[in-house]
Backbone as a ProteinNet text record, in pm:
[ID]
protein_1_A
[PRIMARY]
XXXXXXXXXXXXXXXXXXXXXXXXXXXXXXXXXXXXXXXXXXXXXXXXXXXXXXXXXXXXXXXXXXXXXXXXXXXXXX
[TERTIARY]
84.1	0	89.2	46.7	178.2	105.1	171.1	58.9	158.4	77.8	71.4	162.2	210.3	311.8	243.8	90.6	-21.6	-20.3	-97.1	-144.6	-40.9	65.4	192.7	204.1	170.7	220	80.3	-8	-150.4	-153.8	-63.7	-51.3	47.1	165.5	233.8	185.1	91.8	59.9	-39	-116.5	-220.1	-165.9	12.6	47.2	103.9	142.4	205.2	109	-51.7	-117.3	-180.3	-153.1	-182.2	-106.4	18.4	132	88.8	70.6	76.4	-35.6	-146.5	-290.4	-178.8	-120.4	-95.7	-45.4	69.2	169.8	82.9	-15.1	-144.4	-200.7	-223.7	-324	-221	-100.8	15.7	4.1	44.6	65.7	6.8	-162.3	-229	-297.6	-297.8	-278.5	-200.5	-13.8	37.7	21.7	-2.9	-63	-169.3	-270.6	-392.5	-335.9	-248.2	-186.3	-71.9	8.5	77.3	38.1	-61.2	-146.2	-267.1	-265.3	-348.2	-242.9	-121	-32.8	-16.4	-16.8	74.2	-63.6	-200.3	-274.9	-302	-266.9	-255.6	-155.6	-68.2	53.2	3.8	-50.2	-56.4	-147	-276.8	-392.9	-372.6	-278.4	-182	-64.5	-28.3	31.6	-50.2	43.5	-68	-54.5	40.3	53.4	-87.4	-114.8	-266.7	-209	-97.9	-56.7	-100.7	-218.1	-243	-133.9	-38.8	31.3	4.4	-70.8	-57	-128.7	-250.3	-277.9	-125.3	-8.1	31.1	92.4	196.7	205.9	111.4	-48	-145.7	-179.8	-174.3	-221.8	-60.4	34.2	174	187.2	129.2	155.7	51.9	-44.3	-209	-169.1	-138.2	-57.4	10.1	96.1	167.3	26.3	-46.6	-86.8	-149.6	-263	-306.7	-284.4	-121.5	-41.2	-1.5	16.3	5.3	-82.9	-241.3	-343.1	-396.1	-397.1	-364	-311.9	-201.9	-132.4	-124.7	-192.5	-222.5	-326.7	-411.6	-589.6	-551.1	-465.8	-463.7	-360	-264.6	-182.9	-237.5	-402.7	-469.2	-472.6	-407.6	-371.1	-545.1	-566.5	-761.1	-805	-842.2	-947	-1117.4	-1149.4	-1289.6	-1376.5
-116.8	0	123.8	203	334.7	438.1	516.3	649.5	771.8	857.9	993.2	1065.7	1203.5	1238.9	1276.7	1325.5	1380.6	1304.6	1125.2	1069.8	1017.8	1008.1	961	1064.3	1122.6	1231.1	1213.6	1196.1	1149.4	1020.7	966.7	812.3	817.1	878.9	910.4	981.4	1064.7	1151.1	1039.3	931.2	843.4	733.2	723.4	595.6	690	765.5	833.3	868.1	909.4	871.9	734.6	685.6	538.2	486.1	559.4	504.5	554.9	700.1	734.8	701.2	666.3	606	506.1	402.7	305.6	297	377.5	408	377.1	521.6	564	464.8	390.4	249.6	132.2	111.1	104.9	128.2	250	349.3	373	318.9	299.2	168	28.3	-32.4	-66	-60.1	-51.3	-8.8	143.5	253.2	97.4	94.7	-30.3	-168.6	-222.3	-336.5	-309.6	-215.7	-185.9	-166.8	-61.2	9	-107.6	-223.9	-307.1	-372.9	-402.2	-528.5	-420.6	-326.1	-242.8	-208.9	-192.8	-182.1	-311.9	-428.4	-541	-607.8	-512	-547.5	-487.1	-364.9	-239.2	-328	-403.2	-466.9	-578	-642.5	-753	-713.8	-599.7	-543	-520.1	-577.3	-470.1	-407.3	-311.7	-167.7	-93.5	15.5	97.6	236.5	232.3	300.7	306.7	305.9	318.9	420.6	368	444.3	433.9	339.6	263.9	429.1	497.3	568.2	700.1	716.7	785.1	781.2	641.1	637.8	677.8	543.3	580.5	769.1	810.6	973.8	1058.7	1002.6	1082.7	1024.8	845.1	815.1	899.3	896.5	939.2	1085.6	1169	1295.2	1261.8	1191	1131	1133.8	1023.1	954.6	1083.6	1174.1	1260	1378.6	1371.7	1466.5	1391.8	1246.1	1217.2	1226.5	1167.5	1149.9	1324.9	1412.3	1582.3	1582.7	1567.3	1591.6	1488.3	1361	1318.9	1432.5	1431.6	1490.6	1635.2	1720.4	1839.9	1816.1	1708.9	1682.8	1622.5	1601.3	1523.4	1393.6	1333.3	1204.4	1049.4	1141.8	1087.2	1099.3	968.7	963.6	1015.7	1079.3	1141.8	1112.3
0	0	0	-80.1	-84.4	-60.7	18.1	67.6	25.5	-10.4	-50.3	84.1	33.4	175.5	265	258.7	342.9	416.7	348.4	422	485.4	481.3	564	676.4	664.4	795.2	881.7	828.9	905.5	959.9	885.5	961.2	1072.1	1011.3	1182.1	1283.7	1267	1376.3	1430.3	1367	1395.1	1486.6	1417.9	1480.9	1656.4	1664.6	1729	1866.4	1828.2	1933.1	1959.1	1882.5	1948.2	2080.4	2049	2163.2	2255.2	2266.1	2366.1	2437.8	2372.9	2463.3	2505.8	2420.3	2498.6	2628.4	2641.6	2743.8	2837.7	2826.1	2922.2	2985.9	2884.4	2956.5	3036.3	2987.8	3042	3169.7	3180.2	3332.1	3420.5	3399.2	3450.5	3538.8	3425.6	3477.3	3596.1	3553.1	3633.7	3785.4	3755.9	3903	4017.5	3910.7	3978.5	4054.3	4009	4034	4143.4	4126.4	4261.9	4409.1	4337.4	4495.6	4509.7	4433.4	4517.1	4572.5	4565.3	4671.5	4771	4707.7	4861.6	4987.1	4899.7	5037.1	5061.5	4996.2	5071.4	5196.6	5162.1	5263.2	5341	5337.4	5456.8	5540	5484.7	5575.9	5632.9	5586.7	5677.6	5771.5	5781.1	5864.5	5987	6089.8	6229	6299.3	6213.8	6233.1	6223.7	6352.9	6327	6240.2	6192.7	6050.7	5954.4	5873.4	5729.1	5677.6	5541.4	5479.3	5321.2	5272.6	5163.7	5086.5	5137.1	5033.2	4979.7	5096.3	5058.5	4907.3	4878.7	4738.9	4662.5	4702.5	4591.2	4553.9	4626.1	4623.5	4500.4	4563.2	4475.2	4341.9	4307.6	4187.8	4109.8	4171.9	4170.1	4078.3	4164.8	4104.9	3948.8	3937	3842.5	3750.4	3752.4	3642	3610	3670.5	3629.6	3564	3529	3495.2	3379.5	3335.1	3234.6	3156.6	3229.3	3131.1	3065.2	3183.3	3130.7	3033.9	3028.8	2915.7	2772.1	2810.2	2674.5	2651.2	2724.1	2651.3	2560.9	2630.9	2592.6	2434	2479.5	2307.6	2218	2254.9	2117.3	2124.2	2240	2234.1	2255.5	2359.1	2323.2	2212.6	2190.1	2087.5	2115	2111	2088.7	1965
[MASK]
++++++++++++++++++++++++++++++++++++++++++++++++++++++++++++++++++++++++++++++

């Protein structure tokens, strides 16, 4: 299939947010799967310490500063 230089540059910009959703969904997952072992450790601990949301709250920060910044670079699909 041979594409025109337009549509080549439409396809990179196409392939280009694909990634970055991916990352996203990536980075997210991830975020989900951590902060569930870690408030699992925290609830088997018997320490009357709850600490587990502090990561969740700073990655928390994180992810939302990624997914920000996909939305505003176009990177959502709408």
């Amino acid at each position: 299939m041979e594409l025109y230089p337009n549509e080549q540059e439409e396809y990179q910009a196409a392939k280009k947010r694909v990634m970055l959703l991916k990352s996203f969904i990536v980075h997210a997952f991830v975020y989900v799967m951590v902060n569930i072992f870690l408030f699992t450790i925290d609830m088997l601990d018997d320490s009357s310490n709850f600490w587990f949301f502090r990561p969740l709250l700073g990655w928390g920060i994180g992810l939302t500063a990624h997914g920000l910044t996909l939305l505003f670079s176009g990177g959502f699909i709408f």
